[in-house]
C-alpha positions in Angstrom: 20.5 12.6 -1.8 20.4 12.1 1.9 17.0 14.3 3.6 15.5 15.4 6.4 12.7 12.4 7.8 9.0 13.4 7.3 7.8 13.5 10.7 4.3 15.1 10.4 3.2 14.4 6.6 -0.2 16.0 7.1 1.2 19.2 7.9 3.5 19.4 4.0 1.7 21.7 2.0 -1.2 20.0 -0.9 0.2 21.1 -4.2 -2.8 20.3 -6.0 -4.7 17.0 -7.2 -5.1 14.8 -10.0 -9.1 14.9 -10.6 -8.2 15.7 -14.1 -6.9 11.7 -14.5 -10.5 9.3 -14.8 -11.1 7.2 -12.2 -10.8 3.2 -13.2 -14.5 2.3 -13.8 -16.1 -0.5 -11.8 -16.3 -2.9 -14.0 -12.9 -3.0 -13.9 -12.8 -2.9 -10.3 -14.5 -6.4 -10.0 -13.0 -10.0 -8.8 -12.9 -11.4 -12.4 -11.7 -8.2 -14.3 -8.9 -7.6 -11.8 -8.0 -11.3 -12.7 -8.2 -11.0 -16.3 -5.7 -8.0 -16.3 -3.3 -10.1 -14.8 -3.3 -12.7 -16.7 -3.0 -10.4 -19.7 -1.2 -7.5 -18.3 -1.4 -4.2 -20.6 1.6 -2.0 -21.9 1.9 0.3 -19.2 4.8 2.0 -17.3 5.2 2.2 -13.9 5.1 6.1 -12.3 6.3 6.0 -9.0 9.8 3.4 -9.0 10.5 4.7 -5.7 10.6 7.4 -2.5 13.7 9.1 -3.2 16.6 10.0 -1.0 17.4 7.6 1.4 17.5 7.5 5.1 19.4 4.3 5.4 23.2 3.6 4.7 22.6 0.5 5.0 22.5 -2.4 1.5 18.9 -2.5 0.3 16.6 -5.9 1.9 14.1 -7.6 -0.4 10.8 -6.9 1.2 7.1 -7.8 0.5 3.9 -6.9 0.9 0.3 -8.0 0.7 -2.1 -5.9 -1.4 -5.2 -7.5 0.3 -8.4 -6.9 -1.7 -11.5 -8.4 0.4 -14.5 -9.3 -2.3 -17.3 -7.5 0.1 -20.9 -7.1 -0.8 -20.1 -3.6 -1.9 -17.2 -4.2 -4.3 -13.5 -4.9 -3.6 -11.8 -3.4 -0.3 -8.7 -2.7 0.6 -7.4 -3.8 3.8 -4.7 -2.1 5.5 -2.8 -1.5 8.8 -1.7 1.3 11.0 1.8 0.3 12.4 2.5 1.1 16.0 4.4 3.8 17.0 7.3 2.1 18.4 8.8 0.5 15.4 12.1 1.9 13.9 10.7 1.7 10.1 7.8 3.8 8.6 6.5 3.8 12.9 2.8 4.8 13.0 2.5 5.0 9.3 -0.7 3.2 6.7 0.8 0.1 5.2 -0.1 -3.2 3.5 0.7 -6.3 5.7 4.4 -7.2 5.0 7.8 -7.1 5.8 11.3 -8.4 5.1 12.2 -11.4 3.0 14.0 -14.0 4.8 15.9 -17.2 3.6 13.6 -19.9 4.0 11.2 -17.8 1.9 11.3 -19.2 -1.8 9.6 -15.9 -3.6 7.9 -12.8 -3.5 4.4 -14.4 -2.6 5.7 -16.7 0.1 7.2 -13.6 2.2 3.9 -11.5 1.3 1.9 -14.6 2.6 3.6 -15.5 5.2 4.1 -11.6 6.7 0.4 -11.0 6.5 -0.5 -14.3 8.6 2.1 -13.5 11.2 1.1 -9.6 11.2 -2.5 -9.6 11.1 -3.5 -13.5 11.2 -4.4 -13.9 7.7 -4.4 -17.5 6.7 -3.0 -18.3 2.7 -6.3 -20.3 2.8 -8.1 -17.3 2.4 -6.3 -15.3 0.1 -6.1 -15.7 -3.8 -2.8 -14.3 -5.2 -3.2 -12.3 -8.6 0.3 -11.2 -9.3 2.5 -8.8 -9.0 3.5 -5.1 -9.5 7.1 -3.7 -10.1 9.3 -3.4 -7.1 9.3 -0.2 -5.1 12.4 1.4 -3.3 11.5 2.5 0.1 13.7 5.7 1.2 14.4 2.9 4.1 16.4 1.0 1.2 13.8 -1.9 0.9 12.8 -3.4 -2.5 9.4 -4.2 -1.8 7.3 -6.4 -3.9 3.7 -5.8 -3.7 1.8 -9.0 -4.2 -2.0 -8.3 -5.2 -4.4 -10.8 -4.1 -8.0 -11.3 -3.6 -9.6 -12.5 0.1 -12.4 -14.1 0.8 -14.7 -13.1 3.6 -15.1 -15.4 6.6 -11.3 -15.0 8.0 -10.8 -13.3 11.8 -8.0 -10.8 12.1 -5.3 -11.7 15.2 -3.1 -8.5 15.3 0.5 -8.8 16.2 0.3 -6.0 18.8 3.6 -5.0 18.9 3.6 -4.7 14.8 0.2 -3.6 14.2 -1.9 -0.8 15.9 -5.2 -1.8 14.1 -6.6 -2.9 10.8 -9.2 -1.4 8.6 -10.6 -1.3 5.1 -10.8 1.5 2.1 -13.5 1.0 -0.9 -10.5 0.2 -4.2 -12.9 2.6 -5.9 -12.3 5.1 -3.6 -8.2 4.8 -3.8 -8.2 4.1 -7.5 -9.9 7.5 -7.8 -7.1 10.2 -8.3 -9.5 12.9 -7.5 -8.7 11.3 -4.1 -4.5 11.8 -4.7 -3.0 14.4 -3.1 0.0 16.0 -4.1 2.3 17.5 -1.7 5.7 19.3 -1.9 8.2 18.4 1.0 11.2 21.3 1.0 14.4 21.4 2.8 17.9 23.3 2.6 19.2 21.0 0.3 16.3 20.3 -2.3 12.5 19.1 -2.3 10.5 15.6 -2.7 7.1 15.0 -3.6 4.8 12.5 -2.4 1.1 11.6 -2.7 -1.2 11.3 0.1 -5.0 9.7 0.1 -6.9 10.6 3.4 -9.5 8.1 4.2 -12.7 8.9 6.6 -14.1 5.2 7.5 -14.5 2.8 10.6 -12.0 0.9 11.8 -12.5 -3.2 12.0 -14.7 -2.6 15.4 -17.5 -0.3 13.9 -15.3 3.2 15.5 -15.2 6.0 12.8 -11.6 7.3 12.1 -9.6 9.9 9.9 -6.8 8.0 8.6 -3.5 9.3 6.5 -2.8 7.0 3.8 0.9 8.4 2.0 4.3 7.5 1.3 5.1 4.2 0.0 2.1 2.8 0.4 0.1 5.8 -1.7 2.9 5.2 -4.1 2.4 1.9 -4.7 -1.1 2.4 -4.8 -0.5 4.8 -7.5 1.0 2.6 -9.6 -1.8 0.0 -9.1 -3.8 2.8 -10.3 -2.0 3.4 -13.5 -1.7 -0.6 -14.0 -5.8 -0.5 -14.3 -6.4 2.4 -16.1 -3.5 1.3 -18.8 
């Protein structure tokens, strides 16, 4: 079903919330639990597959992205970017570093690798890949593969400026929290789509506080990461 693009997703009425659902405890939240679930992965099925709808006539790309998990003194953190306005795909929206798999890339991780060093200047030597979660449709018609790693401290950020507006960092405990999931209900002539939104008061990588909107594809897949550790 084709629909109308979301152009201001803060302003689609909050349905409610899911601080019914526990929050993943954090001693599951730590380096070595996160690595244990991976390499013995419970039964557990995935709740968001995709957006819904598309935008795009186009054949679906495989895509990839980074699901960057810094080990900080305070637990795990997510690190995410703010695309720049310009760009004809999810412009000025929250994202994982990533993009669009191309031929010289053998799998998955080498596109999710390679994106996040040429997007934000993270080097592979850094990063310590964990595995994988299913593949999510974008309403763009991308099949991206989110590839969950842990980062070590001591890297320096170099932004692709005409990619990437900034980087920051979200507490995992705080988006793997679903009292912190908002549900909203986006309605047009034709029918209606839900999609989660998690909105994030921090400081950006320079020390400035900021509100930021984290929804769509990247909540999504968030989600799912969610109901991967509480499985």
């Amino acid at each position: 079903m084709t629909r109308p693009p979301i152009l201001d997703p803060r302003a689609v009425p909050v349905a409610g919330r899911d601080g019914s659902l526990p929050a993943v405890s954090a001693d599951a939240l730590s380096a070595e639990a996160l690595r244990l679930r991976f390499r013995a992965p419970p039964d557990w099925s995935v709740e968001l597959p995709g957006d819904g709808g598309v935008l795009s006539q186009r054949e679906p790309a495989a895509a990839a992205v980074l699901v960057p998990l810094v080990k900080r003194p305070q637990g795990l953190q997510v690190l995410l970017t703010q695309r720049t306005a310009h760009l004809r795909d999810h412009a000025g929206q929250i994202s994982f570093p990533g993009g669009r798999t191309e031929p010289e890339d053998v799998d998955a991780v080498a596109t999710a690798l390679r994106e996040a060093q040429e997007e934000i200047g993270l080097h592979p030597r850094h990063v310590e890949v964990l595995g994988q979660l299913p593949i999510y449709r974008t309403v763009t018609a991308f099949m991206v593969h989110p590839v969950v790693a842990l980062v070590e401290p001591g890297f320096d950020l170099a932004l692709d400026d005409f990619e990437v507006a900034e980087a920051f960092e979200v507490p995992l405990a705080f988006l793997m929290d679903p009292a912190n999931h908002q549900r909203h209900v986006f309605r047009w002539e034709e029918g209606e789509r839900q999609f989660l939104s998690m909105p994030w008061t921090g400081s950006d990588l320079a020390g400035v506080s900021r509100e930021y909107f984290i929804w769509g594809a990247t909540a999504a897949m968030l989600r799912n990461f969610y109901r991967f550790l509480s499985a």
